[in-house]
Each structure stands twice: as structure tokens, then as C-alpha cells.
PDB file with one MODEL, atoms N, CA, C and O in Angstrom:
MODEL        1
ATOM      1  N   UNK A   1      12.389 -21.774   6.453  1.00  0.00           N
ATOM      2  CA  UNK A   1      12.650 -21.301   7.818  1.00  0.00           C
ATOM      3  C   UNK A   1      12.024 -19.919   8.012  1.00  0.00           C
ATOM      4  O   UNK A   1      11.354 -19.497   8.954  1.00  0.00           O
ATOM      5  N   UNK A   2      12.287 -19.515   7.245  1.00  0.00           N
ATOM      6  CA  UNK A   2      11.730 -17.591   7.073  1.00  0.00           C
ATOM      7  C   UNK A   2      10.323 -17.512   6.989  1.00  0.00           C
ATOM      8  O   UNK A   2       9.804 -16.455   7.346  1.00  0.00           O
ATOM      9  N   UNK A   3       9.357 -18.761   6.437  1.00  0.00           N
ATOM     10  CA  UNK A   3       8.179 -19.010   6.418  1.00  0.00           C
ATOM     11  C   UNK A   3       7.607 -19.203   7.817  1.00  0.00           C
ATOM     12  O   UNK A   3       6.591 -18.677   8.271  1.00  0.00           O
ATOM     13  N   UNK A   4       8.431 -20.044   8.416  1.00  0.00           N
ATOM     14  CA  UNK A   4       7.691 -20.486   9.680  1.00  0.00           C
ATOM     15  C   UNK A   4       8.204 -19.313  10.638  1.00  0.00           C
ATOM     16  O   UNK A   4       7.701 -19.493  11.747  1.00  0.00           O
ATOM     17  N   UNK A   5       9.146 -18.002  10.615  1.00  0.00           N
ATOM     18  CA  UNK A   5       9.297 -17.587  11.827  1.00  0.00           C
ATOM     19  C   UNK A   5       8.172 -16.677  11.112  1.00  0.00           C
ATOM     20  O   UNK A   5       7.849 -15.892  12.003  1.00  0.00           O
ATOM     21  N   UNK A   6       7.407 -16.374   9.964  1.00  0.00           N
ATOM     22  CA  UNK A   6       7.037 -14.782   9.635  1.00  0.00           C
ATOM     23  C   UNK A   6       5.016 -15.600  10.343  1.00  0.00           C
ATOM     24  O   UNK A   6       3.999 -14.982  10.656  1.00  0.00           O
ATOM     25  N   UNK A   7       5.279 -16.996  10.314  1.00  0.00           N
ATOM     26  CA  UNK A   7       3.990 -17.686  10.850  1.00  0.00           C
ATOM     27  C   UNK A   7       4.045 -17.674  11.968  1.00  0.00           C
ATOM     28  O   UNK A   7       2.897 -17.992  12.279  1.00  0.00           O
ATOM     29  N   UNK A   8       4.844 -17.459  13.295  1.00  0.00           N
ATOM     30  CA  UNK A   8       5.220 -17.107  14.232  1.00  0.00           C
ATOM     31  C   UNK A   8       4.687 -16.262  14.694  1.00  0.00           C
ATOM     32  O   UNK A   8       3.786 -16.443  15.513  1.00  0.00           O
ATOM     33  N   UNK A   9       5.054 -15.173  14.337  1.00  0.00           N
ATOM     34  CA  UNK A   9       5.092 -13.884  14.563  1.00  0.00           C
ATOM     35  C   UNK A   9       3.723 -13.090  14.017  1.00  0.00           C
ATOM     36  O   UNK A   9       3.339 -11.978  14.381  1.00  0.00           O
ATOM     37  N   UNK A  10       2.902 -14.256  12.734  1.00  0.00           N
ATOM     38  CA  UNK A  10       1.877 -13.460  13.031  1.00  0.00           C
ATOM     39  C   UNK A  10       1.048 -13.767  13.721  1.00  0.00           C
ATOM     40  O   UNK A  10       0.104 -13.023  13.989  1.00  0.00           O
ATOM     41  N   UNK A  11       1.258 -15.492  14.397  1.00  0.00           N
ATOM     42  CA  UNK A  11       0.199 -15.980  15.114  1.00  0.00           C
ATOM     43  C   UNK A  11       0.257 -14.274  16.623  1.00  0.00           C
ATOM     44  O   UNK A  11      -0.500 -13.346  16.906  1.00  0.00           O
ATOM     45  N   UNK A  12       1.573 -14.758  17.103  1.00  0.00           N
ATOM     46  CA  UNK A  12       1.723 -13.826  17.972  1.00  0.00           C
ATOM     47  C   UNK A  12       1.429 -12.569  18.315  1.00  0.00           C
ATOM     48  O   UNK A  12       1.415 -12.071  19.441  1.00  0.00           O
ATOM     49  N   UNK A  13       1.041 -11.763  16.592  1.00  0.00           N
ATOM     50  CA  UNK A  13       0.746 -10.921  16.535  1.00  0.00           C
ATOM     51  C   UNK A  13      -1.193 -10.643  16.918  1.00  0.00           C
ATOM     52  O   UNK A  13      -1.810  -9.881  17.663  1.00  0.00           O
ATOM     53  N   UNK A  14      -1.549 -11.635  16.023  1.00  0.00           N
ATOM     54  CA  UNK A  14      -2.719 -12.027  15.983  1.00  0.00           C
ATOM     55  C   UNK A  14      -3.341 -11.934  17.764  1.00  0.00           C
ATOM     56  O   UNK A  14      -4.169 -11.250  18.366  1.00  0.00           O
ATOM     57  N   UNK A  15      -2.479 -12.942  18.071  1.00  0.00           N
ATOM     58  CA  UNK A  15      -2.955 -13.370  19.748  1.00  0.00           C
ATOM     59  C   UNK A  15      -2.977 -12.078  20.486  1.00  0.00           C
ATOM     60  O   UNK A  15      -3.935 -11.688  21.152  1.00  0.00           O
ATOM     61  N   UNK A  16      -1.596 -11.293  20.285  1.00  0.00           N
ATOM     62  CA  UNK A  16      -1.811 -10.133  21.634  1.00  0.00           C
ATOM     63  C   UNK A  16      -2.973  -9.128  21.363  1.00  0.00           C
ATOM     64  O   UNK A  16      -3.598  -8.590  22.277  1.00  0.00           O
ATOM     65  N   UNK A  17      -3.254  -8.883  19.834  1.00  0.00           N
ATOM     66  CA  UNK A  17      -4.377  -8.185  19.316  1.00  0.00           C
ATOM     67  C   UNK A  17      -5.587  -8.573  19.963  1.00  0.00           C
ATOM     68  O   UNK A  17      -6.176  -7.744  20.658  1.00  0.00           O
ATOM     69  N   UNK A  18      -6.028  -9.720  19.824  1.00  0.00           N
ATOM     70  CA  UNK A  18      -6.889 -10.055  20.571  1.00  0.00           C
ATOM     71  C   UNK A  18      -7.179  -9.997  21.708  1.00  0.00           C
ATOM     72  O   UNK A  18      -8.261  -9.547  22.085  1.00  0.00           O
ATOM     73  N   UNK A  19      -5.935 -10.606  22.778  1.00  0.00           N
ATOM     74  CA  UNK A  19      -5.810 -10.010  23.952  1.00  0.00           C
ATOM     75  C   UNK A  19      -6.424  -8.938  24.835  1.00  0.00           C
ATOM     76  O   UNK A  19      -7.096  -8.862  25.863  1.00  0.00           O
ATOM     77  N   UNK A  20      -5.590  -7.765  23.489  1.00  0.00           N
ATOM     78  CA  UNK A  20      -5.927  -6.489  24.114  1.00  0.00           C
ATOM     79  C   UNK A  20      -7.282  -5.626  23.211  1.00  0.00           C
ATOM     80  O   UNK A  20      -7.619  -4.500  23.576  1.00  0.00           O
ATOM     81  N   UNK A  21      -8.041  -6.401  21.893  1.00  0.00           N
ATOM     82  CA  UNK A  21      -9.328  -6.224  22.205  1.00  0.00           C
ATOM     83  C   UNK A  21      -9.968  -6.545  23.314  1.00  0.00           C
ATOM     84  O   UNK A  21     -10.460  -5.699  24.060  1.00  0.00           O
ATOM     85  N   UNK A  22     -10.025  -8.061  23.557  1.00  0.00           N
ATOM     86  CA  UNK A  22     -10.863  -8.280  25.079  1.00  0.00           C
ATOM     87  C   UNK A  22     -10.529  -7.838  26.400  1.00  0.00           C
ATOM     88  O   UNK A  22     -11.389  -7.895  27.278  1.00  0.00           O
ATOM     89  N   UNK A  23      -9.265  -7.361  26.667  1.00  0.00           N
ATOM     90  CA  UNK A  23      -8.851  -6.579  27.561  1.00  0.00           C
ATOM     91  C   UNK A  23      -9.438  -5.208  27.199  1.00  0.00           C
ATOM     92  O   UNK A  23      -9.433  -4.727  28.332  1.00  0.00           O
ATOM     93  N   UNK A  24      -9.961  -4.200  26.385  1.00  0.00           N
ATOM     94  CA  UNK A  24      -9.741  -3.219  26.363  1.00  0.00           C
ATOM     95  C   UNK A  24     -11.720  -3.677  26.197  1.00  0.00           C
ATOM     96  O   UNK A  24     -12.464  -3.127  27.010  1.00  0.00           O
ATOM     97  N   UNK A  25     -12.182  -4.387  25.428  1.00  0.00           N
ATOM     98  CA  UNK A  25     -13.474  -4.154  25.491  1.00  0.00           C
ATOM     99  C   UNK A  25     -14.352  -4.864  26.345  1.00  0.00           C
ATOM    100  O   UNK A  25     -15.549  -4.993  26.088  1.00  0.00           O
ATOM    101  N   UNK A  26     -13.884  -5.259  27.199  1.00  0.00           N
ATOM    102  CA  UNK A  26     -14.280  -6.366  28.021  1.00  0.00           C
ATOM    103  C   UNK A  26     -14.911  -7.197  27.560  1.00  0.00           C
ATOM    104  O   UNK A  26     -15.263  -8.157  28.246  1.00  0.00           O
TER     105      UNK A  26
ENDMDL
END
């Protein structure tokens, strides 16, 4: 269970990073 929330959270982490590279570098 602790596996899949810490896979969670890094997809999530992953995603907003990205996000706000292409937000920030157009």
C-alpha cells in the first residue's frame, strides 16, 4: 500500500514539475 501511494505521489510530483517547466519555459 505504502508502495503505491509513494508511486502516486511521485507520478504527481513528476507531472506538476513538468507543468511548471513548460509553463515557465514556454
Amino acid at each position: 500500500m505504502a508502495d503505491l501511494s509513494t508511486h502516486k505521489l511521485s507520478i504527481a510530483g513528476r507531472e506538476f514539475t513538468s507543468r511548471l517547466i513548460l509553463g515557465t519555459g514556454g
